[in-house]
C-alpha positions in Angstrom: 14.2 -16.1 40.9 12.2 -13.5 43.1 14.2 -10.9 40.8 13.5 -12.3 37.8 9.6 -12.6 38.5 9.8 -8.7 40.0 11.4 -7.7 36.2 8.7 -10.1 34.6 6.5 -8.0 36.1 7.5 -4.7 35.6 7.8 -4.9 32.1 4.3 -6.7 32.1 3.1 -3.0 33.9 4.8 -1.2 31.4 3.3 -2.8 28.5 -0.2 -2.5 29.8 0.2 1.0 30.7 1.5 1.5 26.7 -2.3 0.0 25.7 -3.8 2.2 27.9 -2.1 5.4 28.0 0.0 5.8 24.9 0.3 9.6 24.3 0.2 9.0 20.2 -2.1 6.2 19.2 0.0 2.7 17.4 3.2 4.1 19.1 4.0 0.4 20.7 2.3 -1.4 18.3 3.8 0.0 15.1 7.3 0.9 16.1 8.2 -2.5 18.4 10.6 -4.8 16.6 8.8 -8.4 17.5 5.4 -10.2 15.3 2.5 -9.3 17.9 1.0 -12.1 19.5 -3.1 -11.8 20.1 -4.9 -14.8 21.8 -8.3 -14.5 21.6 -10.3 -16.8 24.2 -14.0 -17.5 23.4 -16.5 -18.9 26.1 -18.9 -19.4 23.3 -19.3 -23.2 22.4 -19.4 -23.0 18.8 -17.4 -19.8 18.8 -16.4 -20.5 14.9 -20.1 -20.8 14.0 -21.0 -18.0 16.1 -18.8 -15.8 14.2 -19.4 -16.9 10.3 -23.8 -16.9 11.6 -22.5 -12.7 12.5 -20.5 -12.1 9.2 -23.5 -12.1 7.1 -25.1 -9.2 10.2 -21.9 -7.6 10.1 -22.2 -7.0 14.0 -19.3 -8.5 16.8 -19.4 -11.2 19.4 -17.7 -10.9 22.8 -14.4 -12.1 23.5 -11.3 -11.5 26.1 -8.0 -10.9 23.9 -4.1 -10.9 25.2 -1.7 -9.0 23.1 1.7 -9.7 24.0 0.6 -10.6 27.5 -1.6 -7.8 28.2 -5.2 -9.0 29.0 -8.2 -6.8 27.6 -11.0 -8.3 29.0 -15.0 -8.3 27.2 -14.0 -6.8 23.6 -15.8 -7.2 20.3 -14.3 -9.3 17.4 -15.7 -10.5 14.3 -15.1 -11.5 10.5 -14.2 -9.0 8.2 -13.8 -8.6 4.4 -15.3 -9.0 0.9 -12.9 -11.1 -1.0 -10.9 -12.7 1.7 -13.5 -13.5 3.9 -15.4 -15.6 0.4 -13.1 -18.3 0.1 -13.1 -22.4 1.9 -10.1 -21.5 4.4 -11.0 -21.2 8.0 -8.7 -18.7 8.4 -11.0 -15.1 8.0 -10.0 -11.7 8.5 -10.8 -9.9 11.4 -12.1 -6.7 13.0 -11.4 -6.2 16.7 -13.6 -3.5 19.1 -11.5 -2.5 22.3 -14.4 0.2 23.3 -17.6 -1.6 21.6 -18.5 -3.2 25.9 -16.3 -0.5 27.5 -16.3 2.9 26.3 -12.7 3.5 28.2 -10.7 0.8 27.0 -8.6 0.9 24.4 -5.1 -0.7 23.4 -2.3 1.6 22.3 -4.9 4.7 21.9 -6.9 2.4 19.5 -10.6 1.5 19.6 -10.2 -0.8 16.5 -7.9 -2.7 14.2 -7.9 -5.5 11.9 -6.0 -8.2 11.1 -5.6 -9.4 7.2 -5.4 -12.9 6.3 -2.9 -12.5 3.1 -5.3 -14.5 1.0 -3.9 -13.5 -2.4 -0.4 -13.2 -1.5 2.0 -15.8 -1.1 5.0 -13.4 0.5 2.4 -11.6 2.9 5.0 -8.7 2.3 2.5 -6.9 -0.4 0.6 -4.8 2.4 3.6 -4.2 4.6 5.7 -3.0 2.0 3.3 -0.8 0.1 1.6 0.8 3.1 5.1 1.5 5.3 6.3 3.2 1.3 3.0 5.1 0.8 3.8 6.3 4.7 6.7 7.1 4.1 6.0 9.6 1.2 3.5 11.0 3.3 0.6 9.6 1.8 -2.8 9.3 4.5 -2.8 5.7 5.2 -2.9 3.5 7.7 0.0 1.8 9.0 0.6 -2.0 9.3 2.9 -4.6 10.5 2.7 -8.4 11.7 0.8 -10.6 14.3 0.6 -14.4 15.2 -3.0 -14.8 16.0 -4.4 -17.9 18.2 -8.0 -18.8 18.7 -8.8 -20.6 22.1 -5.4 -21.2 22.5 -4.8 -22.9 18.5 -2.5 -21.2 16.1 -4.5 -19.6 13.5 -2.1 -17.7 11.6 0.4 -15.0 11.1 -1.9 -11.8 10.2 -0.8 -8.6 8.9 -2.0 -5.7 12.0 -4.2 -2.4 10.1 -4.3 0.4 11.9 -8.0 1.2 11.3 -9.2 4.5 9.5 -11.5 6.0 12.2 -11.5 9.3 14.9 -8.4 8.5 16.1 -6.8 8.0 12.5 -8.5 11.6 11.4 -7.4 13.0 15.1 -3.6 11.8 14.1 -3.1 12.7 11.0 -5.3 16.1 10.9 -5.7 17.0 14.4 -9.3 17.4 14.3 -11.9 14.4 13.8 -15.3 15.5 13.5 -15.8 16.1 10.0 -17.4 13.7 8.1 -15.7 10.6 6.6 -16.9 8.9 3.7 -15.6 5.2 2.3 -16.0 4.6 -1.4 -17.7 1.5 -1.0 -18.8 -0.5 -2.7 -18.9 1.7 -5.7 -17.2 5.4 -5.2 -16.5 6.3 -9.1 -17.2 9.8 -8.0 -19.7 9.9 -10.9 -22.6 12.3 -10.8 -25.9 10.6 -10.3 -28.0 13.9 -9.6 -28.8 16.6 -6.7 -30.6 14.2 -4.6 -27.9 12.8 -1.9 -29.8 9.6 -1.5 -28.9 8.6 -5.2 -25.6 7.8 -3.6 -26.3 5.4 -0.3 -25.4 2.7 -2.8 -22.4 4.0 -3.7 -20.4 5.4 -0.6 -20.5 4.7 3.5 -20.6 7.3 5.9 -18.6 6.6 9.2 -19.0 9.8 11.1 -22.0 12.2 12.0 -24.1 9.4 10.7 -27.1 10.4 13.0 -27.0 13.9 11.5 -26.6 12.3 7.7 -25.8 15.4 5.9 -24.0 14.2 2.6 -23.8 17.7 0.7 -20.1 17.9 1.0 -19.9 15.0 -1.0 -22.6 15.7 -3.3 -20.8 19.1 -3.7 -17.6 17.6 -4.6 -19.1 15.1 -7.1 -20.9 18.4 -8.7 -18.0 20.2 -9.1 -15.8 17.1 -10.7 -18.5 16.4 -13.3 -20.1 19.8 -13.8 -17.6 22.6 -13.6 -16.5 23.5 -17.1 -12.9 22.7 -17.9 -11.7 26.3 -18.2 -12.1 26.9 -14.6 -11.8 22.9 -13.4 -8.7 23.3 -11.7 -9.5 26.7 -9.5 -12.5 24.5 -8.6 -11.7 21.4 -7.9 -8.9 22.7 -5.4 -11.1 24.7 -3.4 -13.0 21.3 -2.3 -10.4 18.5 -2.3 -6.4 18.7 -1.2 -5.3 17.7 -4.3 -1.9 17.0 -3.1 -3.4 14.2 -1.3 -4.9 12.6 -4.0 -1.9 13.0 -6.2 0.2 11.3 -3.9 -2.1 8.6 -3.5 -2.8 8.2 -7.4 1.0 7.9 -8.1 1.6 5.5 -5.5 -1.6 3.3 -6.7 0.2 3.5 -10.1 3.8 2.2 -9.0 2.9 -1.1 -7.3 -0.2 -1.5 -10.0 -2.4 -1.6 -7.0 -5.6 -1.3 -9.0 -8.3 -2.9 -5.9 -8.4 0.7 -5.2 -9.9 3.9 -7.4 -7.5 3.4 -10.3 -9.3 0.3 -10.7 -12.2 -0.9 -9.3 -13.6 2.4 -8.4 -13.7 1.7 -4.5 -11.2 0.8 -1.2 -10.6 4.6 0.0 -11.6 7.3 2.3 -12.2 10.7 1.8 -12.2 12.9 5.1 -13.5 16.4 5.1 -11.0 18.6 7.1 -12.6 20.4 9.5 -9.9 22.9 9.6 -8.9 23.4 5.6 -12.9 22.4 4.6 -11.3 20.9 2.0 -11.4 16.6 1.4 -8.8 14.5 1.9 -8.3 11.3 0.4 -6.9 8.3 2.6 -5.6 5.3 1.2 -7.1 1.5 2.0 -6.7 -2.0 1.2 -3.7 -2.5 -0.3 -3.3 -5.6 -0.2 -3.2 -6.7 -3.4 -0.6 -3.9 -3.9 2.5 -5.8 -6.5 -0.2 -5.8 -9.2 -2.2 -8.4 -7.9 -5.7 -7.5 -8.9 -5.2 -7.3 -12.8 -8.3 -6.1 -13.9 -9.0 -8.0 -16.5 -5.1 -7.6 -17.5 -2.4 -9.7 -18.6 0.6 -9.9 -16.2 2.9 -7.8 -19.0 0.3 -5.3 -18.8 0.3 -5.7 -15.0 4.0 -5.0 -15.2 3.8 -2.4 -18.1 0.7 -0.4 -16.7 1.3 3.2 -18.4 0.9 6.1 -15.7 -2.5 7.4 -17.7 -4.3 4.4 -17.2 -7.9 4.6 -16.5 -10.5 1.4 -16.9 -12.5 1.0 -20.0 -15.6 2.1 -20.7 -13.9 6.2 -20.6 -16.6 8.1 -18.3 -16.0 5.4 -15.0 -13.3 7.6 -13.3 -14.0 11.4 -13.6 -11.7 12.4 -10.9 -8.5 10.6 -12.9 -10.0 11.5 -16.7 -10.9 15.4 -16.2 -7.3 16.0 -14.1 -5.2 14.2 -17.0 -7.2 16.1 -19.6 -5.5 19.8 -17.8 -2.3 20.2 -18.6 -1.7 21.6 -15.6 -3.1 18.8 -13.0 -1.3 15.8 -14.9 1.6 17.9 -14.9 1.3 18.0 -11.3 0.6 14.4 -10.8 3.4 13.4 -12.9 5.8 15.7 -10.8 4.2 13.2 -7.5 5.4 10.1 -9.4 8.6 11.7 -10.4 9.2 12.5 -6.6 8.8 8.9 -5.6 11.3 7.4 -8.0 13.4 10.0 -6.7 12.7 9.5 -3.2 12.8 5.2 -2.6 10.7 3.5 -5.5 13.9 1.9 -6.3 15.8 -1.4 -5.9 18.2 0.4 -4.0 15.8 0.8 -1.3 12.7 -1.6 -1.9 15.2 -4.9 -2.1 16.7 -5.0 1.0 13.3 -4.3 2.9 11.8 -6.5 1.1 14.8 -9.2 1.9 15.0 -8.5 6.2 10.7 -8.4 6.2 11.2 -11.7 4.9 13.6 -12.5 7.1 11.5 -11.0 10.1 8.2 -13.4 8.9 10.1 -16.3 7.6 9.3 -18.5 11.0 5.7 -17.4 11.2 5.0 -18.1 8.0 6.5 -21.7 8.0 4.6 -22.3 11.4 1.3 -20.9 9.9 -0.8 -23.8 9.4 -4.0 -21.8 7.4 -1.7 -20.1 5.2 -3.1 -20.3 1.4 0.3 -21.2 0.0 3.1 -23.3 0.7 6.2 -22.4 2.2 8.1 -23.1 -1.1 5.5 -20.3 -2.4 6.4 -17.6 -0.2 10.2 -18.1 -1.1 9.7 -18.2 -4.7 7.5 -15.2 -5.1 9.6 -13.0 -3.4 12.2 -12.9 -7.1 10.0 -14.8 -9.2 6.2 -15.1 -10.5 4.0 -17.5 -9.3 1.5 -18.0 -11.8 -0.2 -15.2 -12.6 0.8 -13.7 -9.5 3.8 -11.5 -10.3 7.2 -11.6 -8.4 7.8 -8.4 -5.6 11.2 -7.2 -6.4 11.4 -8.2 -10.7 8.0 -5.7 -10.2 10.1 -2.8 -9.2 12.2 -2.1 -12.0 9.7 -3.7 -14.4 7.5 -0.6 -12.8 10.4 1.8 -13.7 10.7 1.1 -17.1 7.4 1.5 -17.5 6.7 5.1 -16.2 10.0 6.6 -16.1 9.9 6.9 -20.1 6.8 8.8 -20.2 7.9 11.3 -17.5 11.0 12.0 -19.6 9.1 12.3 -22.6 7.1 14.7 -20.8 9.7 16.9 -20.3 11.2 15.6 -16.9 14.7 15.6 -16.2 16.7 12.5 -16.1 17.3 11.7 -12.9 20.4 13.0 -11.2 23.2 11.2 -10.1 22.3 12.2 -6.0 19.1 10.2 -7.1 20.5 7.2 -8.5 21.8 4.1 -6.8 25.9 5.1 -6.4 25.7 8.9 -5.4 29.5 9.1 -5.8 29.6 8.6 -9.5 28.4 10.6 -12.3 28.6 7.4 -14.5 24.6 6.1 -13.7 22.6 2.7 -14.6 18.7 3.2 -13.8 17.1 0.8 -12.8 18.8 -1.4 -11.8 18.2 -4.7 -11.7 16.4 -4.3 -15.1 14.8 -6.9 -17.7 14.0 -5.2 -20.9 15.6 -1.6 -21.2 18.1 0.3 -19.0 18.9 4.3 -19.2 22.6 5.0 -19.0 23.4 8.5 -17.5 26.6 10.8 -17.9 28.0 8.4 -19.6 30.4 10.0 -21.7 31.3 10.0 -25.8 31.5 6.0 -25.4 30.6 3.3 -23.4 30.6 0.1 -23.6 29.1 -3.4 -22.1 30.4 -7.0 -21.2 29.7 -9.5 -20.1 31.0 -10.7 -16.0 33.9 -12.5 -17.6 35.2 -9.6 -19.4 33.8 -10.4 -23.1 32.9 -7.1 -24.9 28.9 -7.5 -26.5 28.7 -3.9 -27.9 29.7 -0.6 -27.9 27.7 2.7 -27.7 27.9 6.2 -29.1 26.1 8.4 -26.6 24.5 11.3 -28.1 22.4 13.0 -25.2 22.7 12.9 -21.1 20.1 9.4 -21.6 20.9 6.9 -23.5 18.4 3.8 -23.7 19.7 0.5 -23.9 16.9 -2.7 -24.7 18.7 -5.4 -22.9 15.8 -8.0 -23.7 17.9 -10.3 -25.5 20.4 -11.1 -22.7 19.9 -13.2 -20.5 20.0 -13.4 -16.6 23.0 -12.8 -14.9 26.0 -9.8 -13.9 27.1 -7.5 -16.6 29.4 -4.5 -17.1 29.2 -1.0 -18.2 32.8 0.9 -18.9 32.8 4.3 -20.2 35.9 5.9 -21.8 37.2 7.3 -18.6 37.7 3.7 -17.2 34.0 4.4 -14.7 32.4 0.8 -14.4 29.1 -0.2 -13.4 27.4 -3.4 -12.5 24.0 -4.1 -14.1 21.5 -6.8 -13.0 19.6 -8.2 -15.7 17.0 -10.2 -13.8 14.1 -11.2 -17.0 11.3 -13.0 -14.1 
């Protein structure tokens, strides 16, 4: 028993010393295998009250938080959020302060973080799955995973955990911090509203250097977008913004049809000015509604179909999107970042089975959750099929892919290559795969052929090119096959929901 307590407490030291002294910031947090637990204990009577009376101040009340048994005592918490916070559930977002009592203290090499309450989506994978993809493409943006939150001791909820876009974010990812770091919030269209910076308060937030309030970078920027003549757009526009950056994050806002961002609604980003490149750089935020869940005014087949040019009506409310796909050159190289991440995990073969072991990882937290906003049959059935007008996560992939993959090829782009497609070892390639309306057939061969899983022959092709396009939307759901003339066969998923 004695032994048992001693190891108890070792490990207890080690994860406290991991809060305080991680040598890279989110180390523990993001890379540990278990849902984070955070209980927060309020000594306030009416601690709910006290926190919805704060919201509307936007300022923190104190509380003393355990994550996963480490104890940080007197740290700032309150509600967080636009959308998610305006709704009758109890269960808010939240912002949480390590430093905002104790200028020492912070968890993991973090001063903040927030916790999401997955009000829009009933798989609370949307978040998880876009961020860790966007990460992994090396997009700026934060990182995220899960956490079972209780409040004086009462489970509130499984939460997803945001790494917060702050010093230690820009110190991470940049190695420098002290440039300044604008949100584009509530309204950052990056149109030009004149050379006096205040014109633009409304528009965007400032988060550093705020005493010294000097917002000519920006205004600089926002000048050169609108003003410089198109000839010479391109040589100008780079020497001010890493346009890199912004491609990346403009292809990957197109694939999962997350338009609660710039592609959109014109806001939910940051733009950082490098200290050490003096150039901007555009960080990615708030993607929850990622999986084409903010529609815009949009039908769920236009959701699903969004064309890779899309801007928002009236033309003139995104200059940064409508100048760049105007040059030949700057949509060229935009395209070539959404070509890269089709070739590189926006696929089935990659997106499906995360998808399938983060919903394994939640499942239990998510039945337990009792201030979820759906129900548990709701989180299963959204995963493979739409809930309303809330579209399904993995029918959305390949429903992405046959929307953009056309137009890249009919801009010139290469069919993909067999190293890129799902079965590496054949030249004989189905993409994508599942599919519900048309599927590209690759290397095929003079002659092909597909049936149906019993062996019954539907139709036979001629293929004249490397591609050939199949429109599949009169089958139904199921397993078919593909055979070629050499005797190569391939499975395709038709999958219409």
């Amino acid at each position: 028993m004695k032994k048992k307590i001693l190891l108890f407490l070792f490990a207890f030291l080690i994860l406290i010393s991991k809060c305080i002294f991680a040598q890279t910031a989110g180390d523990s947090i993001f890379t540990s295998s278990q849902i984070h637990t955070l209980y927060f204990q309020f000594n306030q009577t009416s601690w709910y009250d006290s926190l919805t009376a704060t919201y509307a101040g936007d300022y923190y009340i104190k509380v003393d938080l355990t994550i996963d048994g480490a104890l940080f005592n007197n740290i700032g918490v309150k509600f967080k959020g636009n959308s998610s916070y305006n709704n009758s559930s109890v269960k808010k977002s939240i912002k949480v302060d390590f430093n905002l009592y104790d200028s020492t203290l912070t968890c993991d090499g973090f001063k903040k973080i927030n916790l999401n309450n997955g009000f829009k989506d009933p798989t609370f994978l949307r978040e998880k799955v876009c961020l860790d993809f966007l990460n992994a493409q090396g997009v700026n943006a934060p990182r995220c995973t899960f956490a079972n939150v209780y409040l004086n001791n009462q489970l509130w909820g499984l939460y997803t955990l945001v790494e917060e876009v702050d010093k230690t974010f820009l110190q991470d990812r940049f190695a420098n911090k002290n440039g300044n770091l604008f949100k584009g919030d509530p309204h950052g269209d990056l149109k030009y509203l004149g050379n006096n910076t205040s014109s633009y308060y409304p528009h965007y937030e400032l988060h550093t250097n705020e005493t010294v309030n000097d917002w000519s970078d920006l205004l600089n920027f926002i000048n050169l977008l609108n003003n410089t003549p198109s000839n010479i757009l391109e040589s100008s526009i780079t020497n001010v913004l890493e346009i890199n950056s912004w491609y990346k994050v403009w292809a990957g806002n197109i694939l999962f049809a997350n338009l609660d961002s710039y592609q959109g609604s014109g806001h939910n980003y940051f733009l950082y000015h490098n200290t050490a490149t003096n150039k901007f750089e555009w960080i990615a935020w708030d993607v929850n509604e990622a999986f084409g869940n903010f529609q815009q005014g949009l039908s769920l087949l236009q959701i699903k179909n969004l064309s890779p040019d899309y801007t928002p009506m009236p033309t003139g409310n995104r200059p940064l999107e409508e100048k760049l796909l105007a040059n030949a050159n700057m949509k060229a190289a935009y395209y070539n970042s959404l070509y890269q991440m089709l070739t590189s995990g926006f696929d089935t073969t990659n997106l499906y089975p995360l998808i399938d072991s983060l919903a394994d990882w939640i499942r239990p937290s998510v039945y337990a959750d009792p201030n979820k906003f759906f129900t548990n049959n709701n989180f299963e059935t959204n995963i493979n099929f739409d809930l309303g007008n809330i579209p399904a996560l993995k029918p959305f992939i390949p429903a992405r892919i046959n929307a953009v993959l056309p137009v890249l090829i009919a801009a010139g782009y290469s069919p993909l290559n067999s190293g890129d497609l799902q079965n590496a070892n054949s030249l004989f390639q189905v993409f994508p795969n599942p599919a519900h309306e048309i599927v590209y057939v690759y290397n095929s061969g003079i002659e092909f052929s597909l049936f149906s899983i019993d062996g019954k022959l539907l139709r036979n092709f001629s293929a004249q090119n490397q591609i050939t396009e199949i429109n599949i939307s009169n089958l139904c759901d199921g397993i078919y096959l593909l055979k070629n003339k050499t005797g190569a066969v391939q499975r395709l998923i038709v999958l219409k929901n």
